[in-house]
VOKOL-917463 format. One record per atom (N, C-alpha, C): x, z, y. Coordinates in steps of 0.1 Angstrom, whole numbers, plus 5000, padded with zeros to 4 digits. Layout:
residues N
XZY;...
end
This chain:
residues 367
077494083996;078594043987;078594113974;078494213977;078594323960;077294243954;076494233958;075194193950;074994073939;075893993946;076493853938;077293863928;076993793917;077493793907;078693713904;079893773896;081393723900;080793553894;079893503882;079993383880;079993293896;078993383900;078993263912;079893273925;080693383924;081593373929;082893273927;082793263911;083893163907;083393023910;082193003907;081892873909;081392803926;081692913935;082092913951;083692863947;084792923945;085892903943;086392793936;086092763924;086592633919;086192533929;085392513939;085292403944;086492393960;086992473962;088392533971;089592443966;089792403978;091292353978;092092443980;093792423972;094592523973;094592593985;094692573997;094992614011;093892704007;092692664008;091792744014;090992844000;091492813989;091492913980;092193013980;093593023986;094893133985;093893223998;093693144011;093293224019;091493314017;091193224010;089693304000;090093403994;091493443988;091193543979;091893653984;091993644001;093093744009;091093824016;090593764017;089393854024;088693954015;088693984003;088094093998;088594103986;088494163977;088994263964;088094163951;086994163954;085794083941;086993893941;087093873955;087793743954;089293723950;089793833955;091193823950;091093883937;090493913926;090693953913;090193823906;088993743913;088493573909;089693503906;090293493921;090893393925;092393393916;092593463907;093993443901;092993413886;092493413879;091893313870;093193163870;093693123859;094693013859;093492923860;092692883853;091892773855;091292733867;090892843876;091092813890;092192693899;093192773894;094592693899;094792583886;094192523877;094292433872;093892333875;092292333881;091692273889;092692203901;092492293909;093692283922;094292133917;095692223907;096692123907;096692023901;095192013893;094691843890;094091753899;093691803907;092991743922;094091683925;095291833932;096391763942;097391663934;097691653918;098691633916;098291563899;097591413905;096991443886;097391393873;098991363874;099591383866;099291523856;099191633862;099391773853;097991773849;097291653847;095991683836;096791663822;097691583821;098491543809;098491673799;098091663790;098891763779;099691823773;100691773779;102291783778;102891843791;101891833801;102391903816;101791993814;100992003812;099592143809;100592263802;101292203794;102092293787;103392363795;103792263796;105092263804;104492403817;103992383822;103592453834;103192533830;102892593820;102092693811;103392773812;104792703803;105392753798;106392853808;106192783825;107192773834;106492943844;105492963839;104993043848;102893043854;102592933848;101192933850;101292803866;099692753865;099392663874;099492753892;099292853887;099292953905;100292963907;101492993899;103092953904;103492813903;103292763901;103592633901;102592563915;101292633919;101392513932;101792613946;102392733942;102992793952;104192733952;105092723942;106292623941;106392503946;105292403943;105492293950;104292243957;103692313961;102692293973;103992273989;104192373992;104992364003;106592244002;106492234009;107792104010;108892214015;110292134010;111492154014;112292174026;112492284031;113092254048;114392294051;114992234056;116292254058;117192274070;117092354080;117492344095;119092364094;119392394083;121192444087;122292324086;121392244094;122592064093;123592114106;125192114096;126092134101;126492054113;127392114125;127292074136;128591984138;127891844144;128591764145;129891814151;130991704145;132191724155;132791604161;133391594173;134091514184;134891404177;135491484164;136091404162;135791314148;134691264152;133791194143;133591204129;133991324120;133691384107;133191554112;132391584096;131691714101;133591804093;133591914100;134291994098;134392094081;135291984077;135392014062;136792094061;137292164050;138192224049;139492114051;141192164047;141992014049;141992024037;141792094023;142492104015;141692164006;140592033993;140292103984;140792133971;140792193963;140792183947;139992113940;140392083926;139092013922;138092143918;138292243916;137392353915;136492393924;137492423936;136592413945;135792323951;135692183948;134992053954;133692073944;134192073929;133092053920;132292173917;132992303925;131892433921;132392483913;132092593907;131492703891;131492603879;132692533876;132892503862;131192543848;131792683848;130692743841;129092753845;128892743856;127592703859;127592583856;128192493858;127992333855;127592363840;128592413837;127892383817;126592413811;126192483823;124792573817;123692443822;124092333829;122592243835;123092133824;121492103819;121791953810;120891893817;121191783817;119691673824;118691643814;118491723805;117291753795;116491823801;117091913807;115892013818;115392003828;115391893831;114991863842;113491713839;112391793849;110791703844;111091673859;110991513858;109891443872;108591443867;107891473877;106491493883;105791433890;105691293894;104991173903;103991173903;103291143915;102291083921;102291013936;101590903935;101190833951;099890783947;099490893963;098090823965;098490693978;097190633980;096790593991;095390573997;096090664005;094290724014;093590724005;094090853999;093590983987;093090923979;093390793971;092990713953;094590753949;094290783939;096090773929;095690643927;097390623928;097290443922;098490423910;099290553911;100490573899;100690733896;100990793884;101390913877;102290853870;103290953872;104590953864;105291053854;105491083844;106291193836;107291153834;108691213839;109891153833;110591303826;110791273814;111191403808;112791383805;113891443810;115091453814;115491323822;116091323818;117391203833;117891083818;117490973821;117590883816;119090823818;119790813804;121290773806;122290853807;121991013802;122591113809;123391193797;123591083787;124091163773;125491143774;126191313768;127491323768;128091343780;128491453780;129791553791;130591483797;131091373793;132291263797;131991153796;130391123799;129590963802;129890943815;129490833820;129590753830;128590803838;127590873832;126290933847;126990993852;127991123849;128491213858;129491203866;129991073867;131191053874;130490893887;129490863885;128690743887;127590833897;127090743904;126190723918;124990753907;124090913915;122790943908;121890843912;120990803897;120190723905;118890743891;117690753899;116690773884;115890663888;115490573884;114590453889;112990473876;112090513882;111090563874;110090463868;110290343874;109590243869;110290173856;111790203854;112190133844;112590213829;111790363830;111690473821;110190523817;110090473805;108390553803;108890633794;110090763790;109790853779;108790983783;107790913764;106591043762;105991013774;105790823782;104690853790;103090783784;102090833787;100890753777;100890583782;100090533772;099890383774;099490343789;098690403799;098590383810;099490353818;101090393814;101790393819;102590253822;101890203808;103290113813;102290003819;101490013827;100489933837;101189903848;101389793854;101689773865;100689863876;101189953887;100290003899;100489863909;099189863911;098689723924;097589833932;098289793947;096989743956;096589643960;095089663960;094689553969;092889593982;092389483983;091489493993;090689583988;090089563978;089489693966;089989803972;091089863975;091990043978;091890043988;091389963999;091189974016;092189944018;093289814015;094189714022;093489654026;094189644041;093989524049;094189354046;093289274047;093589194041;094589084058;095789004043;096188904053;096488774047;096788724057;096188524052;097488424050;098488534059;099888504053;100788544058;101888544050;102888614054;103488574066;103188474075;103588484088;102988524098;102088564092;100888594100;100788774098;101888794093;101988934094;103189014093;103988894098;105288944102;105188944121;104188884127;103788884139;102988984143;102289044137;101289164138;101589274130;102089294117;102889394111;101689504106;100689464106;099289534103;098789594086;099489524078;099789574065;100789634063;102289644073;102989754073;102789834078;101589844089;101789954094;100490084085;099289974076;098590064069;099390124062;100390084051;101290124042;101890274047;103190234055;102990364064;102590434064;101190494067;099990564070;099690594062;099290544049;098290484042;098890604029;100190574028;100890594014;101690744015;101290824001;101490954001;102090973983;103391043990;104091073977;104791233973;104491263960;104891373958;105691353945;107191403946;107991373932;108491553931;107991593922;108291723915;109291733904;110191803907;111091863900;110792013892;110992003879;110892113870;112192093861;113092293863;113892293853;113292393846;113292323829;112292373820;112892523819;114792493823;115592623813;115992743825;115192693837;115492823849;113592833852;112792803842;111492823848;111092723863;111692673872;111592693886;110892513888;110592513897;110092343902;109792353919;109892253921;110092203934;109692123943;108692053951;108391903952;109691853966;110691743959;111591653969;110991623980;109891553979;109191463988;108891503999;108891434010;108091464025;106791454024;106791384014;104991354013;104291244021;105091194034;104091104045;105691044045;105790904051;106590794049;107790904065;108890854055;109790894072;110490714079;110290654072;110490534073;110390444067;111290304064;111290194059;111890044064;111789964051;111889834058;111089724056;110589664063;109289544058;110289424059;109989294047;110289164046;111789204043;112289284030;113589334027;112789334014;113889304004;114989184005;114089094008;113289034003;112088914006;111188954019;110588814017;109688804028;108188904022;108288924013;107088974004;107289114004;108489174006;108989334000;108389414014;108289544004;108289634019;108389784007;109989804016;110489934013;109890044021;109290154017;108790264023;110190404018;109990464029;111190574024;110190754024;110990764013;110890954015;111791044015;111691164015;112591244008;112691364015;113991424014;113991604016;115591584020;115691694026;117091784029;117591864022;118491904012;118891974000;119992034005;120392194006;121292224005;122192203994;123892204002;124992183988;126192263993;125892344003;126692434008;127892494002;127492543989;128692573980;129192483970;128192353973;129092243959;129492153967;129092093973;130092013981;130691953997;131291934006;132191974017;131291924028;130191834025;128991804035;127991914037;127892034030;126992134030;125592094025;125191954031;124091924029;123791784027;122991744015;122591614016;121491594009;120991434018;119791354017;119191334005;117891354001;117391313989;116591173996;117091073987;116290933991;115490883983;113990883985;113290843973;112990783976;112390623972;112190463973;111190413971;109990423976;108990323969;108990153979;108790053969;108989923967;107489893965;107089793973;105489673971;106089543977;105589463964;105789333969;104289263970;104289163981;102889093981;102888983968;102189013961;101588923948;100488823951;099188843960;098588753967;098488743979;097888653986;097588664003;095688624000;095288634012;093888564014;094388424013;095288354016;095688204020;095688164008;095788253993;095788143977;094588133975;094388033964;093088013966;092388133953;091388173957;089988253950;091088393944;091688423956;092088533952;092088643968;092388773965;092388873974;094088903977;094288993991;095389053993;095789173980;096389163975;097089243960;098889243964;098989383962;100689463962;101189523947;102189533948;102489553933;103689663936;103589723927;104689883932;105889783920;106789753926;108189753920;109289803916;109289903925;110190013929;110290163932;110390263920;110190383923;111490473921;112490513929;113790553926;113790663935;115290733930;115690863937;117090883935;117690893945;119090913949;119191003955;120491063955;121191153968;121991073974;122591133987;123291073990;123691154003;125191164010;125591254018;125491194035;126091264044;125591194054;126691084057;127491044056;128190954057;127590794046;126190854041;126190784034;126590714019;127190794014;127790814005;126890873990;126690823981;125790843967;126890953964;125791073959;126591163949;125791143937;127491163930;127291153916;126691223908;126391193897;125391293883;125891403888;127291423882;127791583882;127591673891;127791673902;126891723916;125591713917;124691623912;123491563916;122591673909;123091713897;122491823885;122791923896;123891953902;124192123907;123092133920;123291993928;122592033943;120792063938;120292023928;118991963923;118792103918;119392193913;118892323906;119192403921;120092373928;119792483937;118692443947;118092373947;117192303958;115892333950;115792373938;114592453933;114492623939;115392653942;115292773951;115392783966;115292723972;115792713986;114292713996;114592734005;113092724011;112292624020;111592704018;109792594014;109192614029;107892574028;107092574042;105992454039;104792564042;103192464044;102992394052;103792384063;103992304077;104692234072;104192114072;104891974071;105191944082;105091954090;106091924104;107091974101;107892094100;108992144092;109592074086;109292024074;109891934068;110291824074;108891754082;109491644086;110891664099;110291774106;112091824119;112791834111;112991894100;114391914092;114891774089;114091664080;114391524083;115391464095;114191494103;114791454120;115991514127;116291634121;117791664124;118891614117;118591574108;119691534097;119991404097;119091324104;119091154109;119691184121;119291264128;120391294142;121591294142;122191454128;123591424132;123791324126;123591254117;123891134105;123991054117;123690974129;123590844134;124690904147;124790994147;126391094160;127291044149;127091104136;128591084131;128790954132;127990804127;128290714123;128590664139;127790704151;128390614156;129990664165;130290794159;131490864166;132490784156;132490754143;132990704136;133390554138;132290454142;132390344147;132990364163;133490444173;133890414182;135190424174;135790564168;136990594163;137390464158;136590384150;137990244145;137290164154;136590134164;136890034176;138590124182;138790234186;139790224191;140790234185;140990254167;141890224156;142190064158;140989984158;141289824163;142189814171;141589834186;142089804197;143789894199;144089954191;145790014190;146489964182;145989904171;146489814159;147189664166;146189614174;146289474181;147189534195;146889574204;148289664209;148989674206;149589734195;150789724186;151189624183;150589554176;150889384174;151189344182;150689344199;151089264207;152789294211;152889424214;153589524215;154689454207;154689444193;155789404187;156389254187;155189174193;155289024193;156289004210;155989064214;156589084228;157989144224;158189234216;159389254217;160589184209;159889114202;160589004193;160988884201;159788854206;160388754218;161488734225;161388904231;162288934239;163988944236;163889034221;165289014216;166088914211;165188784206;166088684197;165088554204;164888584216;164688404219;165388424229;
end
């Protein structure tokens, strides 16, 4: 090893994926003084993430701490195990009695987040081709202290924002048989077999990164592998795929925690069945919401608070993690709803009791 020259030691290393670069540079002293080289990790996080070839993310990431903190930041996904424990009596156990201070948080920390500082970071592959990169440089719609974003349901829809994105951008992303889709001959013919939803599924891999420019910090939302969806929604052509993360809100608001829902949308644009054409998908839909467990959208004003604290919270290289933290949080979420739906089945059935109750006793007095 000493005998080898560090050139060729670097050029062993740039060909390393993150994982197995971080753990290359833990075996000896020549590697670990290589292996922190930024351009190393530039490499990297143009492979994993190739949005940040951009020159304007180049920077950005420059400015935030370098490409080695940044795919320590958002290499690992979001995990969340501290989903509050259901209660009997079909809500999670919230105080009786808040303030508006207390509901909304730290007044003065609020003033310090603008939705200028905050960068989306997109990418989806499928079965490892990118087929879309995204830059969204602040929160679109988000001007003025006393606008309608911060009182209104957060919602960023990334297909219908290109600011400072290059001409590429405003390209429709399509798959088709070309990207290793399966081909099909028609849509009834695969709503019986479900074989193009189920490559999708599988198939489709997303990463949405968060960067606040004015705390340094970034984050990736995403699960990265589908947690679900719905096929032939709204149309017979649509197929919603789902992602997202678990976000603490412990100190901002009375659910402690909630759902990040991010949306990708494909509609079928051809079948084998037209004529002299191939199976072709068209990405429609690329969005991101919160939203609480009762289902409930939170708003801008909160949506900025939970979003900066969810750039510090913790992480994990085990995507299985991420995805149990998911799986707990759909757990309690479907206890509550359906402890909630028994609660007004028997709100029903006492209301109509009563009714009867009073129809009987009316009877009784004046007929």
């Amino acid at each position: 090893m000493a005998s080898l020259s560090s050139d060729l030691f670097y050029d062993i290393l740039r060909r390393l994926d993150g994982s197995t670069l971080a753990s290359a540079a833990c075996t000896c002293a020549a590697l670990h003084s290589i292996s922190k080289e930024e351009r190393l990790w530039e490499n990297v996080c143009s492979s994993t993430w190739p949005s940040t070839n951009r020159e304007d993310v180049k920077s950005l990431i420059a400015s935030i701490g370098g490409f080695k903190k940044f795919y320590a930041d958002c290499f690992p996904l979001i995990i969340n195990k501290e989903i509050p424990e259901f209660r009997g009596n079909g809500y999670l156990e919230y105080p009786e009695e808040l303030t508006e201070a207390e509901y909304y948080g730290d007044t003065d920390e609020f003033e310090s987040i603008s939705p200028s500082d905050f960068v989306s970071i997109v990418d989806i592959r499928y079965k490892d081709k990118t087929i879309c990169s995204k830059v969204l440089w602040g929160i679109p719609n988000a001007n003025g202290s006393n606008g309608w974003f911060y009182n209104c349901p957060f919602r960023i829809d990334l297909l219908n924002y290109g600011a400072r994105d290059d001409d590429h951008d405003g390209e429709a992303a399509t798959l088709s048989v070309f990207d290793g889709l399966p081909p099909i001959a028609s849509m009834e013919r695969e709503r019986k077999d479900g074989k193009l939803w189920q490559d999708l599924r599988t198939g489709l891999r997303l990463s949405w990164i968060v960067v606040n420019r004015k705390i340094n910090q970034a984050a990736n939302l995403s699960s990265w592998v589908s947690l679900g969806g719905q096929r032939h929604w709204p149309t017979d052509k649509d197929f919603l795929i789902r992602f997202g993360s678990i976000l603490p809100a412990k100190d901002i608001l009375p659910c402690q925690v909630i759902e990040c829902i991010l949306i990708m949308k494909f509609r079928v644009v051809h079948t084998e069945g037209d004529a002299m054409t191939q199976t072709t998908l068209k990405l429609t839909e690329l969005s991101m919401q919160l939203g609480d467990m009762e289902g409930t959208h939170v708003n801008g004003r909160n949506s900025l608070l939970v979003l900066k604290e969810a750039l510090s919270c913790q992480r994990s290289k085990n995507y299985s993690e991420a995805l149990e933290s998911c799986l707990l949080y759909s757990k309690a979420q479907s206890d509550l709803m359906e402890e909630k739906m028994r609660n007004e089945s028997r709100l029903d059935r006492l209301c109509i009791l009563s009714g009867i109750a009073a129809l009987v006793s009316f009877c009784y007095y004046f007929l």
